[in-house]
C-alpha positions in Angstrom: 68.6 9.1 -9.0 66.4 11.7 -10.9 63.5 9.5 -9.9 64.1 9.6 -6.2 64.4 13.6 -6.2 61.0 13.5 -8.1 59.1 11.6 -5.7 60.6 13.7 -2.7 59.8 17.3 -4.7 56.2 15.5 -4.3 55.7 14.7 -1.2 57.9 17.4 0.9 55.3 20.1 0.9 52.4 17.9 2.6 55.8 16.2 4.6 56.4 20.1 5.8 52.8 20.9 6.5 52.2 18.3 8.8 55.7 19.2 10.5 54.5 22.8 11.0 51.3 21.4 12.2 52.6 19.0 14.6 55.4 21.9 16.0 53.0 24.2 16.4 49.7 23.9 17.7 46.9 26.0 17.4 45.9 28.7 20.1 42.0 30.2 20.3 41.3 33.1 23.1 44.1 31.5 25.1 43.1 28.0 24.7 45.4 25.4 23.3 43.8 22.8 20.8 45.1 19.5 22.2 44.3 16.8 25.2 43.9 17.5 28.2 43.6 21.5 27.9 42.0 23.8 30.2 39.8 26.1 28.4 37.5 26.8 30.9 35.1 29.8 30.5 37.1 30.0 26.8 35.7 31.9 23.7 35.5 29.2 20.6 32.2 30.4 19.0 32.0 29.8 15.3 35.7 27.4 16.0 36.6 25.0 13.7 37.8 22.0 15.9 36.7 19.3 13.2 38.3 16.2 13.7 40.9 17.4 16.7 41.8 15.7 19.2 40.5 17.3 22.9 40.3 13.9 25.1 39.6 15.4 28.9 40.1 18.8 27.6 37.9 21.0 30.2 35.6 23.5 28.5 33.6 23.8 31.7 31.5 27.1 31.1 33.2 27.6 27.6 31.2 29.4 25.2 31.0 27.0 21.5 28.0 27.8 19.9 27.8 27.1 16.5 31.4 25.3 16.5 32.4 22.5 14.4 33.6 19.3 16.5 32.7 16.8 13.9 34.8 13.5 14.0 36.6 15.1 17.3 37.8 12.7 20.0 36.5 14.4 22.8 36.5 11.5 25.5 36.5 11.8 28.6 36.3 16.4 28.0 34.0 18.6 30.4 31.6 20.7 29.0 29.3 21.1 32.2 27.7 24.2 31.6 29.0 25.2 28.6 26.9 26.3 25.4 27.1 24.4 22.7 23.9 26.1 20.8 23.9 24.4 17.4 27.2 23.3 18.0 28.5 20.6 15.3 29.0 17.3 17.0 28.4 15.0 13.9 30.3 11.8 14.1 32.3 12.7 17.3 33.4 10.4 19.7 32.4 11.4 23.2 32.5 8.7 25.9 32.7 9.5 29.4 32.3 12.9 28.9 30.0 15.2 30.6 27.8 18.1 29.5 26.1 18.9 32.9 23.8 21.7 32.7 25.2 22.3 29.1 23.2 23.6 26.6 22.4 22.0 23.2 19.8 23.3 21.8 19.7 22.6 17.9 23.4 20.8 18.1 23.5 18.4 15.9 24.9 15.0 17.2 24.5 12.9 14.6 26.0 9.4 14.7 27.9 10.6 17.9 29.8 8.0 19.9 28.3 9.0 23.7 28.5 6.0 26.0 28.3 7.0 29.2 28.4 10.5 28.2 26.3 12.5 31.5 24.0 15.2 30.4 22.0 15.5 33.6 20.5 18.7 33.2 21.0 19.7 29.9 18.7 21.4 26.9 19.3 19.5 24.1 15.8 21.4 22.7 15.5 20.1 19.0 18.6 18.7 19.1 19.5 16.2 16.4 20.5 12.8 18.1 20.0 10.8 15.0 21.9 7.4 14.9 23.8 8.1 18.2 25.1 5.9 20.6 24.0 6.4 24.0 24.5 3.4 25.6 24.6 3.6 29.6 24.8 7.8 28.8 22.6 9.9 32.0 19.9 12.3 31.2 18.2 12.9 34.3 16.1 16.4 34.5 17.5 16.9 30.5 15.0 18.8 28.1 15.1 16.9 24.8 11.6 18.2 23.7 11.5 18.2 19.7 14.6 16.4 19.0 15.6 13.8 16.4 16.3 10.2 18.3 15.5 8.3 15.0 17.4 5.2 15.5 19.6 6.2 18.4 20.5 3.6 20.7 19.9 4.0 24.2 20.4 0.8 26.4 20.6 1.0 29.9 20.2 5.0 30.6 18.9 7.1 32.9 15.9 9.0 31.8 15.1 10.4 35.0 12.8 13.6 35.1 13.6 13.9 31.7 11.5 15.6 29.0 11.0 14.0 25.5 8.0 15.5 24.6 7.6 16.3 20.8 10.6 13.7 19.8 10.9 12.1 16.8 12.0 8.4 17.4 11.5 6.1 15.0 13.4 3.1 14.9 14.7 4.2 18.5 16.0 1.6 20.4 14.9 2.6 24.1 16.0 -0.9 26.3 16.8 -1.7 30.3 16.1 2.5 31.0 14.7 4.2 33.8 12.4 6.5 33.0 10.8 7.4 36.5 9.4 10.6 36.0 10.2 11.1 32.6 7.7 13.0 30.4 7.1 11.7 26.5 9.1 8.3 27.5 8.0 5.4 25.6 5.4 2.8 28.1 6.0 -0.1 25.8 9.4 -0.8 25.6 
C-alpha cells in the first residue's frame, strides 16, 4: 500500500499541471491559443507558441515577429499578410496554409512541413528554408532573394514571377516547377 501512495506523490504534480493546462488555455492580446482561433490583426510579437497546436487558426494581418512556432501544427492557419519578421518556424508543420502577402524576412523555416503551403506574394528575404518540404507549395511574385533552400524539396510548385536571386541551394531538389518569369530559377533542372 505504501508503495502505491509513493508512486502517486510522484506523478500528481506533472498529473495536475497538465490538468491546469488542459482547463485552461492560454490568452495573448485577446487571442486564444488553440485550433481554429481568430486572431486576426492580433499582437503575438516575441510569443512563445512552440509546439502548440493552431490548425486553421486565422492570424490574417497578425503581427508575429520574432515568435517562436517551432514544432507547431499550424495546418491549414491564415497568415496572409501578416509579419512574421524572423519568426521561428523550425520544424513546424504547415500544409495548406497560406501566407499571402506575408512577410518573412529572416524567418527561419527550417525542416518545415509546407505542402501546399501558398505564399504568393510574400518576402521571405534571407529567409532560412533549409531542408523544408515544399512539395506542390505556390510562390508566385515571392521575394526569396538571399535565402537558404539547401536541400529543400520543391516538386511541382509554382515559381511564378518569383525572385531567387542570391539563394543558396545546394543539394536543392527543384523538379516538375514552373518558373515562367522567375528571376535566379535554376535552367537545368
Amino acid at each position: 500500500m505504501r508503495t502505491v501512495h509513493f508512486i502517486f506523490a510522484l506523478f500528481f504534480p506533472l498529473t495536475a499541471a497538465v490538468a491546469e493546462e488542459a482547463a485552461d488555455p492560454p490568452v495573448i492580446d485577446g487571442c486564444g491559443i488553440w485550433p481554429h482561433a481568430r486572431c486576426s490583426g492580433a499582437d503575438l510579437r516575441h510569443a512563445n507558441l512552440a509546439g502548440k497546436n493552431l490548425a486553421g487558426a486565422d492570424f490574417s494581418g497578425a503581427k508575429l515577429a520574432r515568435a517562436n512556432l517551432t514544432g507547431a501544427n499550424l495546418a491549414g492557419a491564415n497568415f496572409d499578410g501578416a509579419d512574421l519578421t524572423a519568426a521561428k518556424l523550425n520544424k513546424a508543420a504547415a500544409p495548406t496554409a497560406t501566407f499571402r502577402g506575408a512577410r518573412l524576412v529572416g524567418a527561419d523555416l527550417e525542416f518545415a512541413r509546407l505542402f501546399r503551403a501558398d505564399f504568393s506574394n510574400a518576402d521571405l528575404t534571407g529567409a532560412n528554408l533549409e531542408a523544408a518540404k515544399a512539395n506542390f507549395a505556390w510562390f508566385p511574385g515571392a521575394r526569396l532573394t538571399n535565402a537558404n533552400l539547401q536541400e529543400t524539396k520543391m516538386f511541382t510548385v509554382n515559381l511564378r514571377g518569383a525572385d531567387l536571386s542570391g539563394t543558396y541551394r545546394r543539394f536543392t531538389v527543384f523538379q516538375d516547377i514552373d518558373a515562367a518569369g522567375c528571376t535566379g530559377c535554376p535552367t537545368e533542372w
